[in-house]
N, C-alpha and C positions, 0 to 999 in steps of 0.2 A: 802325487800332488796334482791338483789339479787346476790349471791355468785359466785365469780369469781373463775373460776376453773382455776388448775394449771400444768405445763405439770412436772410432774413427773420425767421425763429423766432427764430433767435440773435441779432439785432440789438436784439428786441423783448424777451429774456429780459433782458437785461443791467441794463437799469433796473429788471425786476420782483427780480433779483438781491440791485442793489444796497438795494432797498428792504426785501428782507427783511433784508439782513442787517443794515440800519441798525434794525431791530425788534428784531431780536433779542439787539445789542448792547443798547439799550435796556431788555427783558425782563430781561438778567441784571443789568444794574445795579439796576435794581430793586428784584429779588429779593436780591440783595443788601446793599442798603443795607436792605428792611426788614427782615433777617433781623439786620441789626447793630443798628440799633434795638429791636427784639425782644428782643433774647437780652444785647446788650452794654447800651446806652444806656439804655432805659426801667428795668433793674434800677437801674443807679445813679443813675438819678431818682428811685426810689423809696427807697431810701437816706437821701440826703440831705433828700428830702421828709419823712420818718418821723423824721429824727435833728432836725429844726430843726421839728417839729410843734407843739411847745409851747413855740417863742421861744426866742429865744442864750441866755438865762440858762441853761436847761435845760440844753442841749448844753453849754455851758462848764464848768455844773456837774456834770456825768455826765463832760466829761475831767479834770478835775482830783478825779475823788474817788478817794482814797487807794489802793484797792484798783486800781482802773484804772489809777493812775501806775504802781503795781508790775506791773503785767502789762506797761503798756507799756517799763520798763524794763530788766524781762529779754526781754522781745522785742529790744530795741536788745541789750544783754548777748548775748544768746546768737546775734544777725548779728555782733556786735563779735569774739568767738568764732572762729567757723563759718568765716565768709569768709575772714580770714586762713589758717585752717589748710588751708583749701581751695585756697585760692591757691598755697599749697609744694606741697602733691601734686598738683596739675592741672600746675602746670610742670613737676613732676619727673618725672609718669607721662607726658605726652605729651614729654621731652625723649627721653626713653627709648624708647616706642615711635617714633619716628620718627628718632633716627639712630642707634637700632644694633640690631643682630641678635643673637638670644638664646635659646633656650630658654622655652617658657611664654609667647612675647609674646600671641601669640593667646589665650590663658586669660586674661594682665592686662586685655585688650581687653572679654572675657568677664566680666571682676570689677567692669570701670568700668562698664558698662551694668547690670548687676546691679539697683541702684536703680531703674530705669526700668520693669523687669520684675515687681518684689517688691509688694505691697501695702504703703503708710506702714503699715497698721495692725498688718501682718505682722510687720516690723521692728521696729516698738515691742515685739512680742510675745516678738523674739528677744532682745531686750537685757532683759528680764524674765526668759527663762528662764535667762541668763547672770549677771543681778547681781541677783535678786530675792535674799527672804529663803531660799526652798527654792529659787534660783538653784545654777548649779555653782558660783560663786564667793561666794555669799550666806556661806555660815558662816564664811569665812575674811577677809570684809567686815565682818561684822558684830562678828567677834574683835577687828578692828582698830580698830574706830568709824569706816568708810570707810561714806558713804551714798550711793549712783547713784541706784538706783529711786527716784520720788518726790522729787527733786532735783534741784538746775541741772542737775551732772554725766549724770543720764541726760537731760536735754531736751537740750544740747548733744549728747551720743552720737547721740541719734536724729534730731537736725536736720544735724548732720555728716552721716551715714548718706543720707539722701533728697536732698542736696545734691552730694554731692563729684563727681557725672561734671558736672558743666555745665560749669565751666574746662575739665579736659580733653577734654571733648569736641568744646568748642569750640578749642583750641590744634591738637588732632592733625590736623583736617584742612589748616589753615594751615600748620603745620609741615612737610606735605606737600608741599603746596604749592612750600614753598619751597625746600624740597632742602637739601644740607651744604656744597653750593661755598663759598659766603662763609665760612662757620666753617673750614674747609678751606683756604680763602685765608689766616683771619689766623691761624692756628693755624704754616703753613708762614711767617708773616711775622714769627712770633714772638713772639706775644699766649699768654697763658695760659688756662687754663680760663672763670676767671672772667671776666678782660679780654673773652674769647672773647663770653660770656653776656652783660655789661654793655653791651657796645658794638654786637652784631652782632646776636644775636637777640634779646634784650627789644626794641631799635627798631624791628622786624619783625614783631612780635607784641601790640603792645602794646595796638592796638585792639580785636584779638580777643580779648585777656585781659580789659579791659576790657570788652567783651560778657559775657567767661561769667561774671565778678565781679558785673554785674549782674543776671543771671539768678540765680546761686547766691545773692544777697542780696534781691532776691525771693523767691524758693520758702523762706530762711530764716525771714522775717518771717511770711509765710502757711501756716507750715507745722501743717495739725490732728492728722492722723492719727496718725503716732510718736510725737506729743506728747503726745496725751491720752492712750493707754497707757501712759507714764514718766512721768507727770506726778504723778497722784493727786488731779488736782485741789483743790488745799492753796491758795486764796484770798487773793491777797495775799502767796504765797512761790511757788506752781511755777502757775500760772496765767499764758500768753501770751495776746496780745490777741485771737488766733482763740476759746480757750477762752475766756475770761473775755467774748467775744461770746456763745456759748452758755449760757452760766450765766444771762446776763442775761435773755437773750429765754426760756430754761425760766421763768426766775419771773417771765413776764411782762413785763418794766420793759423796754418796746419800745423806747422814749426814747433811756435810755441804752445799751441794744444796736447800735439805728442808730449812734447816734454813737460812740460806738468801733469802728464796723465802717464808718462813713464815712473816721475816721480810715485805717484799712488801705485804703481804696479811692481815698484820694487819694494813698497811698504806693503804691500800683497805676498810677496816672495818671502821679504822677513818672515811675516808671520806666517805664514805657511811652513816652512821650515821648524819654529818654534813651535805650532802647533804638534808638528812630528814627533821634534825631542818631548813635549811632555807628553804624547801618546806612549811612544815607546817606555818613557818614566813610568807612567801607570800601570802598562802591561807588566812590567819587571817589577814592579810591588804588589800587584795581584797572583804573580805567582808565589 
């Protein structure tokens, strides 16, 4: 027999190998968990620290005073809004782009990301020069006793607006995904449009809708930028809980800033949490 020799370097790297890389796995976790305590963790410790500084009475009573109910009212009002209207157009803009061909799809594609692209502040700025008083449409508003700017009507426009691609964008690729066979199957088996819809693709999409309903109902409640441009800040009538957080912390009243800025960040945590369980849902139905 004859013995096959062996290069030694190599036999002797492979533990020094294995050890770096176990370092280096190690390194990045690190760096990453302290980058999430840093940046994610330690803010909303400081939050909730600052909102309960001066005892639950405090806090309880910085949520229930008046002015804060209303803001967080039309905050729920104006997701109560948003989301549903959101929900018809993300189905119907992603049914459309994905099973048929047309003319302009690539522009609609072009129009749903639009949002993502614009500055909030920009946007608020368009629906002003659109419904303002010196608006295009302000004189013939104002003839009518119709108010946008500085009212629900425009917060809803501009939380619409920074909202609407998150359903569809999250549908379009699923819908991809899934092709037209089945629709195609009951269509030829003699299901109708909507039977088509009820039965075949809302059970196929549902989780992802579900995802982007919770995103767009997110980014509704925390939305600043469009809103303080259309808003007017009017205390107690167009004031949302991100706004009526800054009003407070400008004069000061740190107290009650925290805490209704805890409030939004525990309405962060929900949906965070939610967003996970339907991740993991999806994961577990793609395999």
């Amino acid at each position: 027999m004859v013995a096959i020799a062996t290069r030694p370097g190599r036999e002797a790297s492979r533990p020094a190998n294995r050890v770096g890389g176990v370092f280096l796995r190690g390194l990045l976790i690190a760096l990453a968990l302290g980058f999430l305590a840093i940046f994610i963790a330690l803010p909303l410790v400081i939050v909730f620290t600052e909102a309960l500084s001066r005892g639950w009475d405090a806090y309880v009573a910085a949520l229930v005073d008046p002015i804060a109910l209303a803001s967080i009212r039309l905050t729920l009002l104006t997701a109560a809004i948003v989301v549903p209207l959101n929900l018809v157009f993300g189905v119907m803009a992603a049914w459309a782009i994905t099973k048929f061909e047309f003319r302009g799809k690539s522009f609609l594609i072009t129009l749903i990301d639009l949002p993502f692209s614009v500055s909030p502040v920009i946007s608020g700025l368009v629906f002003v020069l659109m419904f303002g008083l010196q608006g295009w449409f302000g004189p013939w508003l104002k003839e009518h006793d119709i108010k946008i700017i500085f009212a629900v009507p425009g917060i809803v426009l501009a939380t619409m607006f920074v909202t609407f691609p998150f359903v569809a964008r999250e549908l379009i690729p699923v819908m991809q995904e899934q092709g037209t066979q089945e629709e195609e199957a009951a269509i030829v088996l003699g299901a109708s449009g909507w039977q088509t819809f009820w039965r075949v693709t809302l059970p196929n999409i549902k989780w992802g809708l579900l995802y982007g309903l919770l995103l767009c109902n997110a980014r509704a409640m925390g939305e600043f930028g469009a809103v303080s441009v259309v808003s007017g800040h009017v205390r107690g009538i167009t004031n949302t809980m991100p706004l009526h957080v800054e009003i407070l912390y400008n004069e000061y009243n740190f107290v009650a800033a925290f805490a209704v800025a805890s409030l939004l960040a525990m309405l962060a945590i929900v949906t965070l949490i939610l967003k996970s369980l339907l991740e993991w849902r999806l994961h577990k139905v793609h395999l």
